[in-house]
N, C-alpha and C positions, 0 to 999 in steps of 0.2 A: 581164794583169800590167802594171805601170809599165816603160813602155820603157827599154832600154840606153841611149838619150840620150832622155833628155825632153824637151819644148819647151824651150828658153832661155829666154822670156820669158811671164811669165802672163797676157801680153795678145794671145798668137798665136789665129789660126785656125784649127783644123784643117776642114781638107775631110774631110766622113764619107764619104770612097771607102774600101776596101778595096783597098792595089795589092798584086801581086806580081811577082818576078823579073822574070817577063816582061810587066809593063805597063809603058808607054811617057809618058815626062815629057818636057818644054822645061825646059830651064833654062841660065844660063847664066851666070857671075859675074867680071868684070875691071876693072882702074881704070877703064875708060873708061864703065865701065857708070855713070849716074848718082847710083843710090843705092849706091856703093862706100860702103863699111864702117859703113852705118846699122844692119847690122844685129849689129853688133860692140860694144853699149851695152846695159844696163840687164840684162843675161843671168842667169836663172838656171841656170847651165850646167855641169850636173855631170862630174864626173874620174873613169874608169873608173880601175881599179888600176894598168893598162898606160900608160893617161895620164899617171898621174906619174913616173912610171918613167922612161919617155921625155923627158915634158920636165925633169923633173930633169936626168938625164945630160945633158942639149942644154945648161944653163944652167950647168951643172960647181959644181951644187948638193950638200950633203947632202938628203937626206930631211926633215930636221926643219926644215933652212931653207927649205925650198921650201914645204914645209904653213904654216908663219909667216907667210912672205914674200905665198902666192900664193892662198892658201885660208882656207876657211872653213867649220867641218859643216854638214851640211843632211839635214835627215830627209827621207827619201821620201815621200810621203804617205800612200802606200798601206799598203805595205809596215810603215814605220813603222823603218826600217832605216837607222843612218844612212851617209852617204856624205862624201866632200868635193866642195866645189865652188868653180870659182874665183873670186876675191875680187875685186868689181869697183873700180876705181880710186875715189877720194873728190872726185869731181869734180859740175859740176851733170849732167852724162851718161851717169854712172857708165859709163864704159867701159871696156870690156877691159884688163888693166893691160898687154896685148902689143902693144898698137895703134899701131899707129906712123905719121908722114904717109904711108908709101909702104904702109901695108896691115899685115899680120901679121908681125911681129917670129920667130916659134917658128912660120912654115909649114912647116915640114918636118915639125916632131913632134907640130901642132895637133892638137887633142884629138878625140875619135873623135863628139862631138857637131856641131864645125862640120863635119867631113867630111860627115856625111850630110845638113846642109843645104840644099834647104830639105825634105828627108823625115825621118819620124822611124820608128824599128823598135820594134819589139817581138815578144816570144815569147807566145804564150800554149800549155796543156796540151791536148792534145788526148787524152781519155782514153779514147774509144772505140778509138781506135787506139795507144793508150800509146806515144806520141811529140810531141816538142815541135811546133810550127808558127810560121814567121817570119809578120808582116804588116808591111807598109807602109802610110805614108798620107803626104799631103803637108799641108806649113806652108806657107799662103798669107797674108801682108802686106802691109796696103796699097800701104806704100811700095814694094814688091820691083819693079824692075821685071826684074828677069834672068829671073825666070817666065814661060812661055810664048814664051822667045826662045831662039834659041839652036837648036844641032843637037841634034833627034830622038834619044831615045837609050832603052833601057830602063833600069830599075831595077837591074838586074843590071851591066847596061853603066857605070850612073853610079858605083853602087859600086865598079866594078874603078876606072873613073878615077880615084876618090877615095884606093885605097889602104885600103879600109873592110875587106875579109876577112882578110886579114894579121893585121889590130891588133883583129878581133873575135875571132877566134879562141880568143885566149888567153884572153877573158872569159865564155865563156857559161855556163861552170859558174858561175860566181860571177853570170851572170845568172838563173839558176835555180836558184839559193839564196835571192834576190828572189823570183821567182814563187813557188815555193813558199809563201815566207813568207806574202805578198799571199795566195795561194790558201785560209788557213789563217785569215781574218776578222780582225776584230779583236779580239787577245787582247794580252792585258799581254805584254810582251816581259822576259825575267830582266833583269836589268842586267847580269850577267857575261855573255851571250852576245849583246850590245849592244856588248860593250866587247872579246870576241874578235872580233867580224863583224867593228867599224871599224879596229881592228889593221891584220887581214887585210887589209881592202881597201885601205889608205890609207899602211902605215908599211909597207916589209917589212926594213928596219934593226932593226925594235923587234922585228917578229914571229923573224925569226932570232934575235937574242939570248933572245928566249923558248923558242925552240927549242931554244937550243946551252950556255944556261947560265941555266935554271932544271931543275926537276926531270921536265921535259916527257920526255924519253925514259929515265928509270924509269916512266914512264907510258905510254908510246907504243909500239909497237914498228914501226920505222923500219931498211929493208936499208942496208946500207953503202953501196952504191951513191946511193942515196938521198940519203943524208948527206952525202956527196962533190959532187952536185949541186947542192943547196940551198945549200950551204955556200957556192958560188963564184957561184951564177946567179939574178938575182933573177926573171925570168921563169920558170924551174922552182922554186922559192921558190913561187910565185905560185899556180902549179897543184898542189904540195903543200898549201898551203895552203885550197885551195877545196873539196880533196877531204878534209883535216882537219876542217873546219867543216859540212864534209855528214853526216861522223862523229858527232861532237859534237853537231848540231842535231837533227838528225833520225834519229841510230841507223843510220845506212846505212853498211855495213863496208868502208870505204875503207883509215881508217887504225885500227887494232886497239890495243884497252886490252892492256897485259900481264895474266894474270890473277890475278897476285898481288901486285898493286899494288894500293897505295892510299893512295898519297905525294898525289896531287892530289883534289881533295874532286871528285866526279861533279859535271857539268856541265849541269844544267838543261834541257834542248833546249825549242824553240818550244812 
């Protein structure tokens, strides 16, 4: 499948190693490193759900200004799914619009793509054994020199420093609603389940008010609890939502039609 962060840049390398958990990287990234923030330029660097969410709140943004302000769609290639990703400044550099002389303006809440740099993850299906499986591989760039320097650490080890299982957590449903898709070749996509995915994965101001005031729960059947949730959290928001579009796409009984409805015109799946 196309990975949770993709390359940033479509001029990366990948090393065709295969890592896991426990294989062992150099790396190593601070001002004094020489290629500090070269690789902060030119990025194609996609925003998990949890991504904006985050750096939203950090910026004491709305949602709509943040997607104006800071983004721009981008279709996955594979998949054909689209996402957002962030909008690089209009400069001769195009660099990051957080970039700042002292490094990252939004480190605290940077996005789950530079966390795992320079690795990148992905899921694929493992169907003999009907379970998902992580991989790793690493991004190797000329310029990088933090590579191969730096304290010994595994894969697993670099993640926890990064803060990367926390903030992946909340997306892997929604990353294997990608996989699927991808698994499924290349077929035409409806436009209306083009247009519930990027909802989902990108506004969840817009997705709530679809929620809470159109005709979605005569159509839905949604426990109070539930409602009470969504209503106040946008990270449970989030994971309602992944588990509605697993519904919706592919028939999998997360979130259940009423069965005497039929206020909303049935929904196409992939």
């Amino acid at each position: 499948m196309e990975p949770i962060v993709p390359l940033k840049g479509l001029d990366k390398i990948i090393q065709p190693i295969r890592l896991t958990g426990k294989s062992k990287i150099l790396f190593h990234c601070e001002p004094n490193v020489p290629c500090f923030k070269l690789c902060c330029s030119a990025l194609y660097l996609p925003l998990t759900p949890y991504d904006i969410i985050r750096i939203r709140d950090f910026l004491k943004l709305t949602t709509d200004e943040f997607l104006i302000l800071y983004t721009e769609p981008f279709i996955l290639p594979k998949s054909q799914l689209p996402i957002a990703r962030l909008k690089m400044r209009d400069d001769e550099e195009k660099t990051c619009p957080f970039l700042e002389e002292g490094g990252c303006s939004i480190y605290s809440v940077r996005p789950l793509a530079c966390r795992y740099y320079p690795l990148g993850f992905g899921l694929f299906r493992n169907r003999d054994e009907g379970r998902n499986e992580d991989f790793y591989y690493l991004v190797q760039e000329g310029f990088c020199q933090g590579l191969e320097s730096g304290k010994e650490m595994t894969v697993d080890e670099y993640r926890q420093s990064q803060g990367i299982p926390e903030l992946e957590e909340p997306i892997l449903e929604w990353a294997e609603i990608i996989m699927k898709k991808e698994s499924l070749g290349p077929i035409d996509v409806p436009e209306k389940s083009v247009e519930l995915f990027f909802m989902v994965s990108t506004n969840p101001d817009r997705f709530r008010d679809f929620v809470f005031n159109s005709k979605f729960l005569d159509v839905f059947e949604v426990d109070e609890e539930t409602l009470k949730r969504i209503k106040e959290d946008d990270l449970a928001l989030l994971q309602f939502g992944f588990k509605w579009l697993k519904s919706v796409l592919f028939g999998e009984g997360y979130v259940k039609r009423r069965k005497t409805s039929s206020s909303i015109k049935k929904i196409k799946p992939f």
